[in-house]
C-alpha positions in Angstrom: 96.9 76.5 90.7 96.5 79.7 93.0 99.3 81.6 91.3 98.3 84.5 93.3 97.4 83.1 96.6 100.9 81.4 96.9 102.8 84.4 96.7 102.6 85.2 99.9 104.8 82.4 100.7 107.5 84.3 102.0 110.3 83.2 99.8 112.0 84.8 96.6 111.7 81.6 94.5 111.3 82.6 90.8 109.0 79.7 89.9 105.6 81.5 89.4 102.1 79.3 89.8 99.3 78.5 87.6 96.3 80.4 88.5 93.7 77.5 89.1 92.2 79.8 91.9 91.1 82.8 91.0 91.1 85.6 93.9 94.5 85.9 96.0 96.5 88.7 96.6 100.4 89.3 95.5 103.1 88.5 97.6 103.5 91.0 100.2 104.8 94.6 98.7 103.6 93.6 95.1 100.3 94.9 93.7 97.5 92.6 92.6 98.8 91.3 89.8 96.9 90.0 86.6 98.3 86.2 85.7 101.6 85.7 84.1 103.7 88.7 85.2 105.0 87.1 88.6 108.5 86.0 87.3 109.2 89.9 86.4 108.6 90.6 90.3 109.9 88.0 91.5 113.1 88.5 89.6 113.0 92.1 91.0 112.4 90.7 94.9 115.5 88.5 94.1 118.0 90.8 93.6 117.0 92.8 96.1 117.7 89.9 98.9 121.4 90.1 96.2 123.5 90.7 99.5 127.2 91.3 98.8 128.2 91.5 102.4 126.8 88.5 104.2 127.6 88.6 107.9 130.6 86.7 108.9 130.7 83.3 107.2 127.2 82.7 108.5 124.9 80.0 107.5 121.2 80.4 107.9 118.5 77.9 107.7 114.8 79.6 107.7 111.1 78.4 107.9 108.2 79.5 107.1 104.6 78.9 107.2 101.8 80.7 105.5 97.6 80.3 105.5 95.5 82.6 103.6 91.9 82.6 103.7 89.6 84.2 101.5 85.6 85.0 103.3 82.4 83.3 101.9 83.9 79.6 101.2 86.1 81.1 98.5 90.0 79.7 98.2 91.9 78.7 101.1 95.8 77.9 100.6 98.5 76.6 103.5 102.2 76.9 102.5 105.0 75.4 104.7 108.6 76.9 103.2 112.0 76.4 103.9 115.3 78.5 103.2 118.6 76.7 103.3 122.0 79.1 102.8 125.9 78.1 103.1 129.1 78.9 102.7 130.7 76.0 100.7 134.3 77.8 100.2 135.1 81.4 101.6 134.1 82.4 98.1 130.6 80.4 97.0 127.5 79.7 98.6 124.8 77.8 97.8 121.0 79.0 98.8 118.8 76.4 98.2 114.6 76.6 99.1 111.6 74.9 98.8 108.1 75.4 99.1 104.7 73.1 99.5 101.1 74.3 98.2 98.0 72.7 99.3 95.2 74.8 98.0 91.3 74.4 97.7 88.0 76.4 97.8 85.9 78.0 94.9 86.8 80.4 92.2 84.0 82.6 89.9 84.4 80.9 86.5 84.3 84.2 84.4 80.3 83.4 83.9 78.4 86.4 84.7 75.3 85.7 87.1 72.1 84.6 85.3 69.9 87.8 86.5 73.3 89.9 85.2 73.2 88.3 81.2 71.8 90.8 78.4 70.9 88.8 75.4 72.7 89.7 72.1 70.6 89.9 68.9 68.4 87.4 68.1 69.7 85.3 71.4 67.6 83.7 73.9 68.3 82.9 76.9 66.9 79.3 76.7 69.4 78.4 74.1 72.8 79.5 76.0 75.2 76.5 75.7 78.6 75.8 77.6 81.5 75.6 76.0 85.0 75.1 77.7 87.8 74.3 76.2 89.9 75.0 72.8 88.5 72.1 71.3 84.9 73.5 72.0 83.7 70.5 74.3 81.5 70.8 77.2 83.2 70.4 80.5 82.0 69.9 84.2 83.6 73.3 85.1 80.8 75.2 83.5 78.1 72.7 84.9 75.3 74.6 86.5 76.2 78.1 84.9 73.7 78.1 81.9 70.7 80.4 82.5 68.2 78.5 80.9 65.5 81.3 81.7 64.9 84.8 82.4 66.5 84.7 86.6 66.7 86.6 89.0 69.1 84.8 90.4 72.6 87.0 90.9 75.2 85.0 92.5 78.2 84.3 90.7 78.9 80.3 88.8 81.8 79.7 90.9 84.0 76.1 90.6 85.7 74.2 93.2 88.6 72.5 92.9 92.0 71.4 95.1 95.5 70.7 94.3 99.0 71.0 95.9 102.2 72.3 94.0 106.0 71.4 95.0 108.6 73.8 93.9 112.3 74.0 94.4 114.8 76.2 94.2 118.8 76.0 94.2 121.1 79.1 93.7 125.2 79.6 93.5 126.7 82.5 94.2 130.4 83.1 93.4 132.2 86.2 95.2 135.3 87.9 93.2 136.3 90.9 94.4 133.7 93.8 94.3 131.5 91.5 92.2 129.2 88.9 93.4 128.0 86.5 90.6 124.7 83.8 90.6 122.9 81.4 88.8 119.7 79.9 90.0 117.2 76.7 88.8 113.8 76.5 89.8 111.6 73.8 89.8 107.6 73.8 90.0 105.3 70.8 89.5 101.5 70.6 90.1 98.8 68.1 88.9 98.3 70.0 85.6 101.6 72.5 85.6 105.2 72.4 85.3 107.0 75.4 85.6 111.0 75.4 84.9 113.1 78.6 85.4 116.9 79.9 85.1 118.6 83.3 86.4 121.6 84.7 85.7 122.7 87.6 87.7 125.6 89.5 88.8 126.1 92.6 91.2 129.1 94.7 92.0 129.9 96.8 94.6 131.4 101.0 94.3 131.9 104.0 96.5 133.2 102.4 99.0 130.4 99.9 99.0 127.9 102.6 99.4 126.6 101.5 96.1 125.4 98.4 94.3 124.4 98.2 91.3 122.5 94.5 89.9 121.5 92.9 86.7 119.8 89.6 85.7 118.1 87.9 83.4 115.9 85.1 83.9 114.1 82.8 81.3 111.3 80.3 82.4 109.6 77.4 80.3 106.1 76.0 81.4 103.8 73.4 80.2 99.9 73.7 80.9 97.6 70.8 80.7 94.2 72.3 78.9 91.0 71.2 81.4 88.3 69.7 79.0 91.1 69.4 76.3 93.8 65.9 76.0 96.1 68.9 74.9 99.0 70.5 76.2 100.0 73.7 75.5 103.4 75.6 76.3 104.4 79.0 76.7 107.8 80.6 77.5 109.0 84.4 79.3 112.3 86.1 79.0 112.9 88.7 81.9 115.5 91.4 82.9 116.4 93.6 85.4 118.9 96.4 85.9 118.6 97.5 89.7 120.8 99.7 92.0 120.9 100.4 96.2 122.7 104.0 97.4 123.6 104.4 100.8 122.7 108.1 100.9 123.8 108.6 104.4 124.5 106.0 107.5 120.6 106.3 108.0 119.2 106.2 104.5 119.0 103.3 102.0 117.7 104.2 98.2 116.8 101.2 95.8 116.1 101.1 92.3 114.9 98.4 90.0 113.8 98.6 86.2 112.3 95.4 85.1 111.1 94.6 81.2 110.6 91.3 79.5 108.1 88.8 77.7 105.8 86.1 77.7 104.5 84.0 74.7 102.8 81.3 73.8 99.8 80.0 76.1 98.5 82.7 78.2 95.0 82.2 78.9 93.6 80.8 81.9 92.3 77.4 81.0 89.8 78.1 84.4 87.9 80.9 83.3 85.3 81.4 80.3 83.6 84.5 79.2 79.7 84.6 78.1 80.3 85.3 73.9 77.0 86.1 72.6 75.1 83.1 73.5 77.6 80.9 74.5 80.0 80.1 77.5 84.0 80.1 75.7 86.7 79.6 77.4 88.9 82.7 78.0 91.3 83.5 75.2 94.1 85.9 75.2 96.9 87.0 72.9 99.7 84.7 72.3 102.4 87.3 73.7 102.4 90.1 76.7 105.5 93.1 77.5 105.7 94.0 80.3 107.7 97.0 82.4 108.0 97.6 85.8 110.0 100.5 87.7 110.4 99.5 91.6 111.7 102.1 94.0 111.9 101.7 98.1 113.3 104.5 100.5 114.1 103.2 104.5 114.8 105.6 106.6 116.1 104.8 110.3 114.7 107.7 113.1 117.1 107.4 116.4 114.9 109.7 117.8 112.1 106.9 117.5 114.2 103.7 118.3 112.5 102.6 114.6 112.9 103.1 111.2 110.5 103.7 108.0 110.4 101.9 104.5 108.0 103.7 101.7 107.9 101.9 98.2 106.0 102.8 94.8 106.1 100.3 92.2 104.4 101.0 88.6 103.9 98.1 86.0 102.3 98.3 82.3 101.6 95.8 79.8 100.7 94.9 76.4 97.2 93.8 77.4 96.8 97.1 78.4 96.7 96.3 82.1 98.6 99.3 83.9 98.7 99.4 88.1 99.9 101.6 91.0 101.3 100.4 94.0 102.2 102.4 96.8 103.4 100.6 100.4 104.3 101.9 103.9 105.8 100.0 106.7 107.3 101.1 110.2 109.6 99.0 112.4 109.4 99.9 116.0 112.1 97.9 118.3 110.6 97.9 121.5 113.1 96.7 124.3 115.7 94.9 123.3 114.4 91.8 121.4 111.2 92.6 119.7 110.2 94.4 116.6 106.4 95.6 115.6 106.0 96.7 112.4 102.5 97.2 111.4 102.4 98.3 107.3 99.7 99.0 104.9 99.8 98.7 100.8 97.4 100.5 98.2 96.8 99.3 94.8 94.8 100.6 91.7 94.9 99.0 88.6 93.4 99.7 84.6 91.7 97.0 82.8 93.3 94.7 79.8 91.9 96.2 76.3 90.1 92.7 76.0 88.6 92.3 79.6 84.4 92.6 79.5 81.8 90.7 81.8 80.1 89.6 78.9 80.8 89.8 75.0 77.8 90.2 72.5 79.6 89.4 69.3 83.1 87.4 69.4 86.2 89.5 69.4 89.8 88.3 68.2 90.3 88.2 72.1 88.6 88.0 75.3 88.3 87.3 78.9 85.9 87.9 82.0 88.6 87.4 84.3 87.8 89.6 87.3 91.6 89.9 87.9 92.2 91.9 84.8 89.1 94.9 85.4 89.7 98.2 86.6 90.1 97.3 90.3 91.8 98.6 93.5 93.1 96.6 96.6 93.9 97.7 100.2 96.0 95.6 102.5 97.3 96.2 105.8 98.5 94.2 109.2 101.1 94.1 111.9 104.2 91.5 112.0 105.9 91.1 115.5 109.9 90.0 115.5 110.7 88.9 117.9 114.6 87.5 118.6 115.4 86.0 122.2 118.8 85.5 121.4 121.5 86.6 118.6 121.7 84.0 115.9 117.4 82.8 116.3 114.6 85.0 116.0 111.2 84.3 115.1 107.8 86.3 113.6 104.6 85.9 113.5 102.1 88.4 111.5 98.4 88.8 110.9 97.6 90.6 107.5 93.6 91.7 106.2 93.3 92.1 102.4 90.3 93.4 100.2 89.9 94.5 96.5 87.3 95.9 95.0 85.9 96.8 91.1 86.4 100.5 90.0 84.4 99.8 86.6 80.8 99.9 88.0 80.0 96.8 85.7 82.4 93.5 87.1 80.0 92.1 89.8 80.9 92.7 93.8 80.7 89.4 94.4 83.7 88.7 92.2 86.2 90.6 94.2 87.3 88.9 97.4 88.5 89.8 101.1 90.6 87.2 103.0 92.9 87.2 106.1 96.9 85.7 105.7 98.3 84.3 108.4 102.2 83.9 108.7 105.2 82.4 111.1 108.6 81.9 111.1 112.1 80.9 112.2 115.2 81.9 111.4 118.7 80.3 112.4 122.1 81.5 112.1 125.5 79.0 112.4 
């Protein structure tokens, strides 16, 4: 399902999604991300809501909606969300949240566009056949792809498709002293995923609580039904995270996360094929990815202004060879005495994997045409308003426009999408 796409689901759940749908942005504040590295962020986003010093014995109960629409009939995804926190003693709490994805649309295959494929030696065009699937068997979602003659056709194959996902999400937190300790299960199911994820982490307060510093670990299990295949494969991820926030002065918060970790087993995308001299395979990718991430975010309150500033830069690498920039600005402007603007912008650049083409002309070991992992860039920006009537409710509502673009002069335009995101929410306090 639209991995991607449902990230923007405002919630810091560390079940990740299968990537069905090919052309979402990240969550808000992360870069476009190539598939499979969302637990590593999403493990970093966690700790960072780690708050040791929750107001007074508060409960909160928030909920959240989210539509994201991508131009030109591509993937469109709603995503109602809930957040559900307690104090069970005066020492543990229990968070618990869940989300629902409904999600349909059309994603480019991987296919290049008939008018775009260069015949390999000794290939015609006449004899390109489909292939999807490990086992080699044709499937409907390359029907209509196969350029049976020279074309001048040069839109991209794309395949529709629709699907929901449930996931939930229940967290302990234990308080001793200066240390604050967690454990978290998460729970994602969809028609042809099933995601299962557990994090341990534990934070501890110095300097007269003027610094925190955070750990965790989280490991996840999933199980991937193979379209065009009666198989199922499996792959697993281990991921850590040492972080730490400084209050450098009563206006200025620093934070730090490092972030580093693995995936193995299946990681391909059973939805996308790349052309392979004459024929149409499905994409195939190695068996194991690193990964490292360093996170840092500076906020900055300005009296002088009646606002404050947050400034991020996040850089992530991999072992496909995928390396990305991310850089993020946001400005909250408290205008009279119960609303908030904050209008923000994000930039992201990314390299390609070593295995990424838009077509092949002999096989490799490994391949894709995945227009998520080219040398690409993305620009996002939008305005939330806060707006909070009375002390223990507020409520938001934002408006966000993203686009993303090639860098490599080869992955076809077309490929790349722009949507509009939509949020709302409330928040209660008890």
């Amino acid at each position: 399902m639209a991995r991607d796409a449902r990230q923007y689901a405002d919630t810091d759940m560390s079940t990740s999604f299968h990537s069905k749908a090919i052309g979402a942005p990240p969550h808000p504040g992360d870069s476009l991300r190539p598939p499979q590295i969302a637990r590593a962020m999403l493990l970093a986003a966690a700790l960072q809501f780690l708050q040791l010093r929750r107001a007074d014995a508060e409960d909160r109960l928030d909920f959240k909606f989210m539509y994201y629409a991508e131009e030109n009939d591509r993937v469109a995804t709603w995503s109602p969300s809930f957040v559900a926190e307690t104090d069970l003693t005066s020492r543990l709490q229990l968070k618990i949240q869940g989300i629902y994805d409904v999600i349909s649309g059309a994603s480019p295959t991987g296919a290049p566009a008939p008018s775009q494929v260069r015949p390999s030696a000794g290939m015609s065009l006449s004899t390109v056949s489909l292939v999807s699937g490990p086992s080699g068997r044709a499937t409907g979602a390359t029907t209509g792809v196969t350029p049976r003659r020279p074309s001048t056709d040069s839109t991209l194959p794309t395949q529709r498709f629709q699907d929901a996902r449930l996931g939930l999400d229940a967290e302990l937190r234990l308080r001793s002293g200066d240390y604050l300790y967690s454990g978290q299960v998460a729970y994602s199911t969809e028609s042809d995923y099933n995601s299962i994820t557990t994090t341990l982490k534990v934070a501890r307060e110095l300097n007269q609580k003027n610094t925190v510093l955070s750990a965790a670990m989280s490991y996840n299990h999933d199980d991937v039904d193979v379209i065009g295949t009666r198989s199922s494969e499996e792959k697993e991820g281990v991921q850590m995270l040492i972080g730490a926030t400084q209050i450098l002065d009563p206006k200025t918060v620093l934070n730090v996360n490092l972030v580093a970790g693995f995936s193995s087993g299946y990681l391909s995308d059973p939805y996308k094929s790349a052309l392979v001299g004459n024929t149409l395979l499905s994409d195939k990718r190695p068996g194991r990815k690193d990964q490292q991430v360093v996170y840092t975010s500076l906020m900055r309150a300005i009296d002088s202004l009646n606002g404050s500033i947050e400034g991020a830069y996040r850089f992530y690498r991999d072992s496909f060879g995928v390396s990305g920039h991310t850089a993020s600005l946001a400005w909250y402007q408290k205008v009279g005495r119960t609303l908030v603007l904050s209008p923000n912008v994000r930039y992201y650049q990314q390299d390609s994997a070593d295995f990424y083409a838009v077509q092949f002309p002999v096989r490799p070991e490994h391949y894709s045409a995945d227009y998520r992992l080219s040398n690409s860039a993305s620009l996002a920006y939008g305005m939330k308003v806060i707006w909070t009537p009375r002390e223990r409710w507020s409520a938001d509502i934002g408006y966000e426009r993203y686009g993303m673009w090639g860098r490599d002069g080869v992955t076809s335009s077309q490929a790349y999408p722009s949507a509009n995101i939509f949020s709302a929410g409330v928040q209660l306090r008890f």
